[in-house]
DOBA-304860 format. One record per residue (C-alpha): x, y, z. Coordinates in steps of 0.05 Angstrom, whole numbers. Example, Ala and Ser with C-alpha at 12.3 -4.5 7.8 and 13.67 -1.06 7.14 Angstrom:
<nodes>
> 246, -90, 156 $
> 273, -21, 143 $
</nodes>
This chain:
<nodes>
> 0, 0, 0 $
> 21, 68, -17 $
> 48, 112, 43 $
> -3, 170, 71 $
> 51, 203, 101 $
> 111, 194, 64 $
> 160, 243, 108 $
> 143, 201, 164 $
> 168, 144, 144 $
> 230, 135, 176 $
> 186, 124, 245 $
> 114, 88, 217 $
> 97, 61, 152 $
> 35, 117, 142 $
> -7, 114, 92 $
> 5, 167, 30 $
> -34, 228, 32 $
> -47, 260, -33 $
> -46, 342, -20 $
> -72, 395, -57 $
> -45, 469, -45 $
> -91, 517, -28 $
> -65, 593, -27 $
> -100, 633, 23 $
> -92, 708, -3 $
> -93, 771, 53 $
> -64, 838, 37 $
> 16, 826, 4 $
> 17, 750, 45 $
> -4, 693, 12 $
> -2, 630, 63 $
> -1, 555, 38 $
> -25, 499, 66 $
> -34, 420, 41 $
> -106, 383, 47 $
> -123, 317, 29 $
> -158, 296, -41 $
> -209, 243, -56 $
> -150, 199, -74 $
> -121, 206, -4 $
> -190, 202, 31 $
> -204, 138, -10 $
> -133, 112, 15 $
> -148, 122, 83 $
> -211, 78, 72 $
> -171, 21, 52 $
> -128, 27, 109 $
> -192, 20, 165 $
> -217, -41, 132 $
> -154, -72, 173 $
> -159, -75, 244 $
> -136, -33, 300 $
> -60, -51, 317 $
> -75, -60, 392 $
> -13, -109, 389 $
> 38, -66, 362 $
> 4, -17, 413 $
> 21, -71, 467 $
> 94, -85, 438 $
> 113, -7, 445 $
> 79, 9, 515 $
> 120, -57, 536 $
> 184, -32, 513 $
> 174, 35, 548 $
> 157, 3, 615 $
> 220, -40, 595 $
> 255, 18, 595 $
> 236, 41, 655 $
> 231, -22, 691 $
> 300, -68, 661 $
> 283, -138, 665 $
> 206, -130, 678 $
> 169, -193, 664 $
> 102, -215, 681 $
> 32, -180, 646 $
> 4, -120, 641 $
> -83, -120, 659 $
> -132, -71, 644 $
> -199, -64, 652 $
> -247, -39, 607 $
> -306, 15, 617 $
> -363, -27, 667 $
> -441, -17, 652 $
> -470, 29, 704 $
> -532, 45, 710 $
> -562, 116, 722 $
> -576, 140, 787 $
> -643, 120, 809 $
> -658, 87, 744 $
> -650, 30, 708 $
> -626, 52, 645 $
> -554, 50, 633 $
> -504, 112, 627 $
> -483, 129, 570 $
> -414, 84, 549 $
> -350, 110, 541 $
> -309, 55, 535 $
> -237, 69, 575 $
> -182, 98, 530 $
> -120, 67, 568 $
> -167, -7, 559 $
> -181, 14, 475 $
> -117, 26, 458 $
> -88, -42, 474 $
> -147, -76, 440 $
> -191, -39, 402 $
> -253, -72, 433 $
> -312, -23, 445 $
> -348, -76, 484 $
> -353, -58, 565 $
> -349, -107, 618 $
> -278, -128, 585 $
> -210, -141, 613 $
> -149, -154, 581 $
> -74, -191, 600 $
> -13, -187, 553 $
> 50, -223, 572 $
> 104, -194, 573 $
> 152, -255, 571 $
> 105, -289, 513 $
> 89, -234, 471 $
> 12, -248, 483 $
> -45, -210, 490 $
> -110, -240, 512 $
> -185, -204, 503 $
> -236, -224, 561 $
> -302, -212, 543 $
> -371, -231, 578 $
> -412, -288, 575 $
> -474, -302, 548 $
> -525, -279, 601 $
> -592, -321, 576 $
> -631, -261, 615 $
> -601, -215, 578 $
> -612, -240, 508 $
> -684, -223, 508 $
> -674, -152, 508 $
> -606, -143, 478 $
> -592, -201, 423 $
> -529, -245, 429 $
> -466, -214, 453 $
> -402, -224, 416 $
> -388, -291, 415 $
> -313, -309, 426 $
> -293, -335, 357 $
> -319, -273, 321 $
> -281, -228, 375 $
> -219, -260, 354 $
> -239, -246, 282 $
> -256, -163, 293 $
> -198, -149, 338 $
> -120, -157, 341 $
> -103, -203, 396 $
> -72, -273, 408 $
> -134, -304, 445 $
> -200, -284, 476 $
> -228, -314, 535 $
> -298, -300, 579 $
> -287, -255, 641 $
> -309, -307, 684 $
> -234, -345, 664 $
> -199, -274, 687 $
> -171, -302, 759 $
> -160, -366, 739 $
> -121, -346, 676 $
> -86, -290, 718 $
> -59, -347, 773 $
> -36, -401, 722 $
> 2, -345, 681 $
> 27, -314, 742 $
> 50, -388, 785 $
> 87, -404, 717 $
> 135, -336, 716 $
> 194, -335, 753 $
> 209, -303, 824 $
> 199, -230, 819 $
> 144, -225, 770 $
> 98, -159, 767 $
> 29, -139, 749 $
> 26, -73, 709 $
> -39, -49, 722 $
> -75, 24, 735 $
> -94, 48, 796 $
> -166, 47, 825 $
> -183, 13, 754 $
> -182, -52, 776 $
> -244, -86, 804 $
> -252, -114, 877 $
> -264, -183, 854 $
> -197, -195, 814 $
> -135, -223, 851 $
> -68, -215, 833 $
> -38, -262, 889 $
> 12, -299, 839 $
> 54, -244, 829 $
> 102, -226, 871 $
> 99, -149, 851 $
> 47, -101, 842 $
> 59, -46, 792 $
> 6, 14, 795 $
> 37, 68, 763 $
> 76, 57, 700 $
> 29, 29, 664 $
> -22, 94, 665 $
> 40, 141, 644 $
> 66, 86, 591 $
> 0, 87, 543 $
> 2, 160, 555 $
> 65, 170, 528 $
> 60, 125, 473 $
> -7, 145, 449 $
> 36, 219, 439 $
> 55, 187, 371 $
> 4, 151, 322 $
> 13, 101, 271 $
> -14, 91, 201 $
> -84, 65, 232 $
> -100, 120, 279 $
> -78, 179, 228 $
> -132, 146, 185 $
> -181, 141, 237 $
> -177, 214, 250 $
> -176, 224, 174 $
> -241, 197, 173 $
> -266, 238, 241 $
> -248, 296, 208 $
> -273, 290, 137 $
> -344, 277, 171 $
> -336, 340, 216 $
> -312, 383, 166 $
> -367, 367, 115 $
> -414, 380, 182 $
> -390, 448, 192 $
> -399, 469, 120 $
> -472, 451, 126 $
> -472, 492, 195 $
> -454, 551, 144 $
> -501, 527, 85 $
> -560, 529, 139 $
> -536, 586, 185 $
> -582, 650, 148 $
> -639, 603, 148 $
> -645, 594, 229 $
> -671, 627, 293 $
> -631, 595, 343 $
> -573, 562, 366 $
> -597, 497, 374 $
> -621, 485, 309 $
> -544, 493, 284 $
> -523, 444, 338 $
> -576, 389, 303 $
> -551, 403, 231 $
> -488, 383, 258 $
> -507, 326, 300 $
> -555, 298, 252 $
> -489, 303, 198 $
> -452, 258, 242 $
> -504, 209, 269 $
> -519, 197, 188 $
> -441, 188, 172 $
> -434, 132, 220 $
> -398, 180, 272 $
> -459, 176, 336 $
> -411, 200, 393 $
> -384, 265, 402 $
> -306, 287, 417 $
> -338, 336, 459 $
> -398, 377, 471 $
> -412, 423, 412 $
> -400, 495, 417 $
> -448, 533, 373 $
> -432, 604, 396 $
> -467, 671, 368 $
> -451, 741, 376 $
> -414, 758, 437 $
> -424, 692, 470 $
> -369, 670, 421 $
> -325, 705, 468 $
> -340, 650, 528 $
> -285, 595, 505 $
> -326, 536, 520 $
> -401, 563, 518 $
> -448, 514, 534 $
> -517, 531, 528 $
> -524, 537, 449 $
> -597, 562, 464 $
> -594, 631, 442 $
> -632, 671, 393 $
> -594, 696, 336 $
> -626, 754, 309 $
> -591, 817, 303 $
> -518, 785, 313 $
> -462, 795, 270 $
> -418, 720, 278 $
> -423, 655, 291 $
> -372, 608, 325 $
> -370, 532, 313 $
> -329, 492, 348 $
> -350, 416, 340 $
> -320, 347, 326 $
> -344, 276, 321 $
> -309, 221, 344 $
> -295, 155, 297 $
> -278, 96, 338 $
> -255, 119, 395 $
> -214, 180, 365 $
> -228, 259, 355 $
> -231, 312, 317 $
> -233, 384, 339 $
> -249, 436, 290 $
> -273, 515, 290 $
> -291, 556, 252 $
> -327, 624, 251 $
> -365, 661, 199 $
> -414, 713, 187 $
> -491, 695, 205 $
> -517, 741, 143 $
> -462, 714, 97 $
> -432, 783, 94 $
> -358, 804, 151 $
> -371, 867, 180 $
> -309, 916, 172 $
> -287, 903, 238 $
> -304, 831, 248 $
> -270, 808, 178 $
> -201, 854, 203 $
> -210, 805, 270 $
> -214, 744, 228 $
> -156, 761, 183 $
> -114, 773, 239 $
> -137, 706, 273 $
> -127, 671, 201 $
> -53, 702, 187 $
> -39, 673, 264 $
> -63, 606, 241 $
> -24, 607, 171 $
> 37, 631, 201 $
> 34, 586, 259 $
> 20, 521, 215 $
> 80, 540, 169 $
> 128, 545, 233 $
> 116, 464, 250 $
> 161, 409, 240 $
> 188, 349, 277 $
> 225, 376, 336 $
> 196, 448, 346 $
> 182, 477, 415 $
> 106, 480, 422 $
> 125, 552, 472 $
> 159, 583, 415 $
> 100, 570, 362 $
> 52, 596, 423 $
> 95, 663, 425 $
> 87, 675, 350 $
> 25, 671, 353 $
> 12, 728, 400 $
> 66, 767, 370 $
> 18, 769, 307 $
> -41, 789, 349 $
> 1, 846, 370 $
> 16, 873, 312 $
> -51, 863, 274 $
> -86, 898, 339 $
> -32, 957, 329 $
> -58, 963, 254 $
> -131, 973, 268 $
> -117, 1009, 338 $
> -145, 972, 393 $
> -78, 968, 418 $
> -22, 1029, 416 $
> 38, 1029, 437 $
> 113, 994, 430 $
> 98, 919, 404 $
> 162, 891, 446 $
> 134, 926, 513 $
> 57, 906, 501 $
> 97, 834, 494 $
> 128, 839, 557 $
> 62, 863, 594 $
> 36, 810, 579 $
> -27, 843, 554 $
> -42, 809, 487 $
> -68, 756, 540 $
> -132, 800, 550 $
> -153, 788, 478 $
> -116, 710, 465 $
> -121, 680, 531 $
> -116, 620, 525 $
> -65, 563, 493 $
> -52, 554, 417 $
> -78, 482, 420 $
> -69, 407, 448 $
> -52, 349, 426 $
> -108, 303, 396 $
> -127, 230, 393 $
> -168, 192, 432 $
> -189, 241, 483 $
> -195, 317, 443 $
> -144, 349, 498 $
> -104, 283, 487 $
> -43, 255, 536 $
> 32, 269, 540 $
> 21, 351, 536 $
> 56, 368, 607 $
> 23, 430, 613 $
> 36, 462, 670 $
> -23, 510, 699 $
> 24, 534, 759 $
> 59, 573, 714 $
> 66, 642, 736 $
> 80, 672, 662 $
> -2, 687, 637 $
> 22, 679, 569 $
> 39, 601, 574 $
> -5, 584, 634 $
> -59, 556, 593 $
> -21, 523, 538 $
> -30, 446, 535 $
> 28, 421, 509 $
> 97, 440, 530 $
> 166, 415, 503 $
> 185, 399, 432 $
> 133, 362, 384 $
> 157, 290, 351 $
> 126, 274, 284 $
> 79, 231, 288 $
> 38, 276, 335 $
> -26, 308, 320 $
> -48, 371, 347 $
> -100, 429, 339 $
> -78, 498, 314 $
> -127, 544, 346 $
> -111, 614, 352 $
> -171, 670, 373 $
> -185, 738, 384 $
> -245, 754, 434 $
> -278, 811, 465 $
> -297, 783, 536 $
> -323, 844, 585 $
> -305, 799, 632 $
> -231, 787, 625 $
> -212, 855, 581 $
> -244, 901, 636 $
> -187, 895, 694 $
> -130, 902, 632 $
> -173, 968, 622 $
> -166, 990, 695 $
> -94, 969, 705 $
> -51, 1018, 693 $
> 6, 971, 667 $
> -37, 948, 603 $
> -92, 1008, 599 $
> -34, 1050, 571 $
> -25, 996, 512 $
> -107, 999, 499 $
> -147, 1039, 471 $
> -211, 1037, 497 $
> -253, 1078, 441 $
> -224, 1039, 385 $
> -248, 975, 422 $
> -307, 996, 432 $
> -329, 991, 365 $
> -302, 903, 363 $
> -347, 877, 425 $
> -397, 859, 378 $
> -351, 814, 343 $
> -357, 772, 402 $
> -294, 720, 386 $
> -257, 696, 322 $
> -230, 631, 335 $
> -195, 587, 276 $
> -178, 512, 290 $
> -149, 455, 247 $
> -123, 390, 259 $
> -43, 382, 242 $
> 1, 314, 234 $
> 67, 341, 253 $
> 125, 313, 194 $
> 196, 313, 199 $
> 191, 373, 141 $
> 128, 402, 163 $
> 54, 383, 177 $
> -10, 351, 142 $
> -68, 387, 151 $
> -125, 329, 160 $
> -189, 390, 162 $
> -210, 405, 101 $
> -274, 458, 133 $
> -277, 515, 91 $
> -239, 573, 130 $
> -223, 622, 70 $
> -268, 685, 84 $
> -293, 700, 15 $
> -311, 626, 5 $
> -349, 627, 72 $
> -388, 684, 48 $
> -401, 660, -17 $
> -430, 592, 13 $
> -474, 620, 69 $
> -496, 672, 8 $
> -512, 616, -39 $
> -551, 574, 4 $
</nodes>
């Protein structure tokens, strides 16, 4: 099979991804970025009809604990997600099967456990019995012989076999032998007397280090998660001028992804309009629209297991006013400038600081901030309008593992960015500058005399309306560079023309 990502080759054999070069024109800049083709998006479709590496998964998180741990033998257990029922009810929750549990099998099912040896090389699925009760209401379970056929492991067993399995593999290792396991994941009922040691925290902090770099199966996975979402968001913007409310632009986009195949959610939609696109993650998505100049979409289905995150934020009438297309091309040059800046081995901090040195500068060229750009930098007061980080990394969970932020950090600037340290490729993360106008948070900069000097509070006044501009694509970091895996439209004149043609 052809490669998806060819530069990445010297770590994973990724698919090839087919780009296309879309110039973004602002001003004298014109910024570049690669997107995927039908070709590519077809190739990424071949690669899901395989399974889900959960060995290979197994096989690196063992040679990091390995690493950590020289000469550990014995098995690493997991649990997966258990049914629960609601409280005072007997319906069950709604599932969300255990990410530490997925990634070393694949298996959606709950009520699973897992064991892989460490001295065999073997991984083995436990899955639940037939409950004759049960059947009535909920059909046949999985049935072991087609669990060994749908996912990527040595043997599957019933959960009722866990202990006993667990004692005969753990009597036949030698003196010394550990149990990797997580910490208040493992149920009462399950022993681990055989073993002499019990491991309970490198196990957690191996997957989450190792799930910092995806392979040729997960990249497609997201391919797919994002391909759905972006195709949602553009019929957010063919349907926004026809809509009262909020809520109605949340169902357009659920109802995309329920039809697509992609029922679960990365995260709670955020279907912002007007000023409440200033509150970062706004909730209620109940509001009348009438009257207000933008909306802000930030929403991203999930595809097995695995996110996307996408925004993007456009005019409700199909028409930028002056002032909210100059906040958008700012927030769009920070984007494009940022996304060129990544490659294998660059310091997440540094890409975060670029990014609010072009705030500063496009706020200095339309006036809402005054002053020299190097002190306004070292006040720290670009913060009042970009307060928060320039993105996360992404996989299974949308603000996904092995970031290391740290939100003790006494700099404002960096202590909301996610990710911290240098980015190896392989990684994904979300590129997701903003500009907002938050009473809220800009009113004490306005009253402190160390940033009201660097504002100027009539020129503001005439952006509140705005509300927020936030801009926010998914990015495979490359040893040369990045993919871009969203393919939502984000150019300005395109948005316009397709909320104007709808």
């Amino acid at each position: 099979m052809r490669n998806l990502f060819s530069s990445l080759n010297t770590i994973f054999k990724f698919p090839t991804i087919i780009t296309t070069t879309t110039t973004i024109a602002r001003s004298s800049h014109h910024h570049q970025y690669r997107t995927m083709t039908t070709a590519a998006r077809m190739d990424f479709e071949t690669t899901l009809k395989g399974k889900y590496p959960a060995k290979r998964h197994a096989q690196r998180v063992a040679d990091y604990i390995r690493n950590k741990v020289p000469g550990a033998s014995g098995v690493l257990y997991l649990e997966g997600r258990a049914t629960k029922l609601l409280e005072d009810n007997d319906e069950a929750e709604p599932f969300r099967q255990r990410r530490y549990f997925y990634y070393l099998t694949g298996c959606p099912l709950a009520d699973c456990h897992y064991m892989y040896d460490l001295d065999a090389d073997k991984s083995t699925l436990f899955i639940p019995p037939i409950d004759p009760d049960s059947v009535i209401w909920s059909g046949l379970p999985v049935s072991v012989d087609e669990a060994k056929q749908r996912w990527d492991v040595d043997d599957v067993k019933y959960t009722s076999d866990v202990n006993a399995t667990l004692a005969h593999v753990g009597s036949s290792k030698p003196k010394g032998s550990s149990v990797f396991a997580i910490a208040n994941q493992v149920s009462d009922k399950v022993t681990f007397l055989e073993f002499d040691n019990k491991n309970f925290s490198i196990l957690k902090e191996a997957i989450e280090v190792t799930r910092v770099v995806k392979d040729e199966y997960e990249l497609a996975i997201m391919a797919k998660a994002n391909e759905i979402s972006s195709d949602g968001h553009k019929m957010v913007m063919q349907k926004v001028k026809h809509v009262q409310n909020e809520r109605e632009l949340e169902a357009v986009f659920l109802g995309h992804c329920i039809a697509k195949g992609a029922r679960n959610q990365a995260y709670h939609s955020i279907v912002a309009s007007g000023r409440a696109a200033a509150t970062l993650h706004y909730v209620p998505n109940n509001a009348d629209m009438a009257g207000k100049l933008n909306l802000l979409l930030d929403a991203g289905g999930e595809w097995d297991c695995y996110a996307s995150d996408i925004t993007r934020t456009f005019p409700i009438n199909g028409k930028f006013t002056k002032e909210s297309r100059e906040i958008y091309d700012i927030v769009l040059k920070m984007q494009n400038e940022c996304i060129a800046a990544l490659k294998e081995g660059v310091l997440w901090d540094d890409v975060h600081l670029l990014a609010h040195k072009i705030a500063i500068d496009g706020l200095l060229q339309i006036g809402i901030l005054q002053g020299d750009k190097d002190e306004i930098l070292e006040a720290r007061t670009s913060v009042a309008f970009f307060p928060h980080g320039l993105g996360h990394y992404l996989g299974m969970d949308t603000h996904d593992t092995g970031g290391n932020p740290n939100y003790a950090d006494k700099d404002t600037m960096f202590r909301y960015l996610r990710v911290r340290g240098r980015l190896p490729a392989g990684s994904v993360i979300t590129v997701e500058p903003g500009i907002y106008f938050c009473n809220f948070i800009i009113e004490p900069f306005l009253k402190d005399p160390k940033h009201s000097k660097y504002i100027n509070a009539d020129v503001l006044e005439k952006y509140w309306d705005v509300g927020g501009v936030r801009i926010e694509d998914n990015l495979v970091i490359t040893k040369d560079g990045t993919y871009n895996l969203t393919t939502a439209p984000k150019d300005p004149k395109e948005m316009e023309k397709i909320i104007q043609q709808s």
